[in-house]
C-alpha positions in Angstrom: 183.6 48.3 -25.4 185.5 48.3 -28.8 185.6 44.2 -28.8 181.3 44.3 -27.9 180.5 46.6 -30.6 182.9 44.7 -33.1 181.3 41.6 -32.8 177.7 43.2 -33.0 179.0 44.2 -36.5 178.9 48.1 -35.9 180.7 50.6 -38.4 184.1 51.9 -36.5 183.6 50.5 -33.6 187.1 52.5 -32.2 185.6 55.7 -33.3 181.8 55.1 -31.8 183.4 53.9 -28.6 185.6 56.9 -28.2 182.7 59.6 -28.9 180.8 58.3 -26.2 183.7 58.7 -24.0 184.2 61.8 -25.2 180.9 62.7 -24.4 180.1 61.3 -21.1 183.4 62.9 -19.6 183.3 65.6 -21.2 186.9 65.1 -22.8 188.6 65.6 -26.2 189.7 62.2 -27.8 193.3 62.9 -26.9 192.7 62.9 -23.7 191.4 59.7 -23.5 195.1 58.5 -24.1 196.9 61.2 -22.2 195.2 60.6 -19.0 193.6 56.8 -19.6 194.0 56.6 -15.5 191.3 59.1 -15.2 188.7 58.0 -13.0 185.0 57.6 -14.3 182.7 58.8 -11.5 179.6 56.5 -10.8 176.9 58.5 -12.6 179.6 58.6 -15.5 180.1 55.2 -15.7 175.6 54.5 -15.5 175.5 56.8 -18.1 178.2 55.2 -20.4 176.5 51.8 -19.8 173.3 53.2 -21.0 174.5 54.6 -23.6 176.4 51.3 -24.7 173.4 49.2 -24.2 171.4 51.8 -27.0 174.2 51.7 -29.3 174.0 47.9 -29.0 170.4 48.0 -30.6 172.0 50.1 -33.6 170.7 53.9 -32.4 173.4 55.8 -34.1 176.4 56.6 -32.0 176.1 60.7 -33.4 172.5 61.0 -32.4 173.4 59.6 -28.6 176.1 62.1 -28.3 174.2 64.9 -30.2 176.8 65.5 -32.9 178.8 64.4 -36.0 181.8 65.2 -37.9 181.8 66.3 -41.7 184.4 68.2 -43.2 186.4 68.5 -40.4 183.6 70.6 -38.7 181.4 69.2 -35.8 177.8 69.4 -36.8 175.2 69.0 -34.1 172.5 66.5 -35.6 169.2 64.9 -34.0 166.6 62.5 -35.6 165.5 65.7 -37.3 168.4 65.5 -40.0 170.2 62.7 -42.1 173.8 61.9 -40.6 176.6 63.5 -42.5 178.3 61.1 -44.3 181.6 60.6 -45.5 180.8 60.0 -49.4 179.0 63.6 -49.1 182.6 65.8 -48.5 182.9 64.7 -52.4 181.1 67.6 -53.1 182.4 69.9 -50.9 186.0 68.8 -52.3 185.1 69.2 -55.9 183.3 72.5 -55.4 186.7 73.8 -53.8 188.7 72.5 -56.0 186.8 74.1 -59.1 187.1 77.4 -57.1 190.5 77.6 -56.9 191.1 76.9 -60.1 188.7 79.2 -61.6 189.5 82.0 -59.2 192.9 81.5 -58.6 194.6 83.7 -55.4 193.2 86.5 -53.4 189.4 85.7 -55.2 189.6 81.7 -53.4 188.0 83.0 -50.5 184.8 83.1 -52.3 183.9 87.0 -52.3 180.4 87.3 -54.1 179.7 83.5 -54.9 176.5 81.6 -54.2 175.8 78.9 -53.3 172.2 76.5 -53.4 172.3 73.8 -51.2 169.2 71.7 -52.0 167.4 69.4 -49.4 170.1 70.4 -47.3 169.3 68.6 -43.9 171.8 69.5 -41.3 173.1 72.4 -43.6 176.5 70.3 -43.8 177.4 71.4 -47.7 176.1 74.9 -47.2 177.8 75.1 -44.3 181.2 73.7 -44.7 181.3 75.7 -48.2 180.4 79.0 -46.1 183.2 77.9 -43.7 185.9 77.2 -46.5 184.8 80.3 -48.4 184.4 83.0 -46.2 183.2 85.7 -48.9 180.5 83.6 -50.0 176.5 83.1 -49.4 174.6 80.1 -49.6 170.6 79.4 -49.8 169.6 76.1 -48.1 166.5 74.9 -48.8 164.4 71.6 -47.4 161.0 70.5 -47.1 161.5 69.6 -43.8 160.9 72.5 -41.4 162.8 70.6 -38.4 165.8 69.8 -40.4 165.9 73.6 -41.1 165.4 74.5 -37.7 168.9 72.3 -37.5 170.5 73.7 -40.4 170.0 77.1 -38.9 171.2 76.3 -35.4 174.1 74.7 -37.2 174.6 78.3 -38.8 174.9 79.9 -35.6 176.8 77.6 -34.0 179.7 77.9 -36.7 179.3 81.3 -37.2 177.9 81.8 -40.8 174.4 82.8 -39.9 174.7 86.2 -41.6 175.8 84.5 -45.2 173.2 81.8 -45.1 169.4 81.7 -46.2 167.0 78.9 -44.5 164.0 78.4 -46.6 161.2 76.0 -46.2 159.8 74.0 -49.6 160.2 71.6 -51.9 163.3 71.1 -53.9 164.1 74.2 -56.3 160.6 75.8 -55.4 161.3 77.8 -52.5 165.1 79.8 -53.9 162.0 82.1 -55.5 161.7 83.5 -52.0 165.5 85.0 -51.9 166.3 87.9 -54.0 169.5 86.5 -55.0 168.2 83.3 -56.7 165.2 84.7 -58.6 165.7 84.2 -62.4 167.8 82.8 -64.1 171.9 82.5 -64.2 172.3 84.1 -60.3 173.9 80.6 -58.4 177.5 79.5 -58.8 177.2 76.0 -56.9 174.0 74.2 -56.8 174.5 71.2 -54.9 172.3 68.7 -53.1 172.4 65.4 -51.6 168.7 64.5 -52.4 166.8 61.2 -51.4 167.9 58.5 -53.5 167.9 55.3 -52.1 165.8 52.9 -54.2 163.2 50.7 -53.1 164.8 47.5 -54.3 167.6 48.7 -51.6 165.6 49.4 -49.1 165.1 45.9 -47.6 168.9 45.9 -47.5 169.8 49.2 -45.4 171.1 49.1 -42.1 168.9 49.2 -39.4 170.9 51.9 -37.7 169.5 53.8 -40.9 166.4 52.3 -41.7 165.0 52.2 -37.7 166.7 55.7 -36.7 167.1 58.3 -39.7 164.3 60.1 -41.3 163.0 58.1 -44.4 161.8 61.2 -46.0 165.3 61.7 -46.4 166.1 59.0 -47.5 163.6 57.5 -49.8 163.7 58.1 -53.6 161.6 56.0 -55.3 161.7 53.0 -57.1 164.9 53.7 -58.9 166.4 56.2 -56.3 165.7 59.5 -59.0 162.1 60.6 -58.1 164.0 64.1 -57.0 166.9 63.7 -58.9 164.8 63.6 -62.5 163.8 67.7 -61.4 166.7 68.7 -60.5 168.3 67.8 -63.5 166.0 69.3 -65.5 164.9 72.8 -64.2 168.3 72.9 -61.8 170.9 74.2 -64.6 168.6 77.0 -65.8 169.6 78.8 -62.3 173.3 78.6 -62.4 175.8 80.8 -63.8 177.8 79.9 -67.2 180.9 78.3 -66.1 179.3 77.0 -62.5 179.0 73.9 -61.6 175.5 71.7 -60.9 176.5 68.8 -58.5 174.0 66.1 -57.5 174.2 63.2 -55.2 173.2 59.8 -56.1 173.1 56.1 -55.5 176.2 54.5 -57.0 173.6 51.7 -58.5 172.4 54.5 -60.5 174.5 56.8 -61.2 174.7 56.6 -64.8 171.2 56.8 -65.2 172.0 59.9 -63.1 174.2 61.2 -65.6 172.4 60.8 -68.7 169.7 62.7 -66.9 172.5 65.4 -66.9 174.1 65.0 -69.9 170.5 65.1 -71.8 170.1 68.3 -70.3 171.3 71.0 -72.9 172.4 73.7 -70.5 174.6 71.4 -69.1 178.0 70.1 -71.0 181.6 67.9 -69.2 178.8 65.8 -67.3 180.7 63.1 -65.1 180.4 60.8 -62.4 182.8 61.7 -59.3 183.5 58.6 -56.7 183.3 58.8 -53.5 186.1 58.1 -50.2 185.1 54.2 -51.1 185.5 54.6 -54.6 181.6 54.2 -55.5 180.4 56.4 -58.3 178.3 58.7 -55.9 178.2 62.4 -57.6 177.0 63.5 -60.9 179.0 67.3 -61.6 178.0 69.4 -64.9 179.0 72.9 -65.9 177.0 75.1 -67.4 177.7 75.8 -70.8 
């Protein structure tokens, strides 16, 4: 299976191949090489082959098995919602770090932060924040009703339901619904990873992404920053003095990203953080 999806050119083809395994027997991955004699039954081994033979025409490997990994956290994902990517944990990482080192000792767990998570899909930032800092709330917002319906079973499924708000609209408009966000200076971390791909990139996405995930998500205009450009500007006035606005972007233009920010006089120490491959992918200002 490995060698077949390596020459069809799919992305890890170890790891795909092992979560279908995982999946159709109903294993963890260790097991698969601490009991590799374990016999496949025959309804096992039809469904592996069908499953194969779908990953073969590039239908993503998490939505066949129902489930991704971000953060170290296994997020259950559907058609509905965006994958979680790699690239994406840079914010999670950054918003940590700044956390510790602002509120250094017993304060790290978060108590009385907020958090905005802003188109927030599967609820993968909100909810790996929530996880990380247990004293914490979040708001996770999206125009998408469905991916909220994900986000929230996502919730309940990891067990921060009670610190995290689901609301339905478009970017910053619907945080007016939650007590806790109305006005101004009330978030800590407002975060989003926002449609951004541009349409001179379209042509040239994958198909596993361009035939599979939702293009709403996805889609940003014709130089990735049609909901970047309103986030930048209306975005700061919400968060706290000293918190942190972070925004992700495509690496082709994440500079323009970044001036966006940096004209922006709420917001001051605006820079570009890389991602796991190095590509300039997050644009993080404090509020000054």
């Amino acid at each position: 299976m490995i060698d077949t999806f390596t020459r069809k050119d799919l992305d890890s083809p170890r790891i795909q191949a092992e979560m279908l395994l995982e999946h159709v027997l109903g294993c963890k991955r260790l097991s698969l090489y601490t009991d590799p004699d374990r016999p496949a039954s025959p309804s096992e081994r039809q469904s592996l082959r069908d499953l194969v033979a779908r990953a073969l025409k590039h239908e993503p490997v998490q939505y066949l098995v129902g489930e991704a990994r971000f953060f170290g956290i296994d997020f259950k994902v559907d058609r509905r919602v965006l994958i979680p990517r790699p690239s994406t944990a840079t914010i999670v990482e950054e918003v940590l770090q700044h956390h510790r080192a602002v509120h250094p000792g017993a304060s790290t767990k978060g108590d009385g932060r907020l958090i905005a998570d802003i188109c927030t899909g599967s609820g993968c930032i909100a909810i790996a924040l929530l996880r990380h800092l247990p004293g914490a709330r979040a708001v996770a917002s999206d125009l998408s009703a469905d991916a909220l319906e994900v986000a929230k079973a996502n919730a309940h499924r990891l067990g921060v339901a009670d610190r995290l708000d689901a609301v339905q609209g478009h970017l910053l408009e619907p945080l007016a619904e939650v007590p806790s966000t109305r006005g101004i200076d009330s978030i800590d971390y407002l975060v989003s990873n926002p449609p951004y791909i541009p349409d001179h990139e379209w042509d040239a996405v994958e198909p596993n992404v361009k035939d599979y995930e939702p293009h709403v998500a996805l889609r940003g205009g014709s130089d990735g920053l049609d909901l970047i450009r309103p986030l930048m500007s209306a975005g700061p006035a919400l968060v706290k003095p000293g918190g942190l606005m972070l925004i992700e972007t495509a690496a082709c233009h994440a500079s323009e990203a970044a001036d966006l920010a940096g004209a922006n006089p709420l917001l001051t120490d605006v820079r570009v953080l890389r991602d796991i491959d190095g590509l300039p992918r997050v644009v993080v200002g404090r509020r000054a």
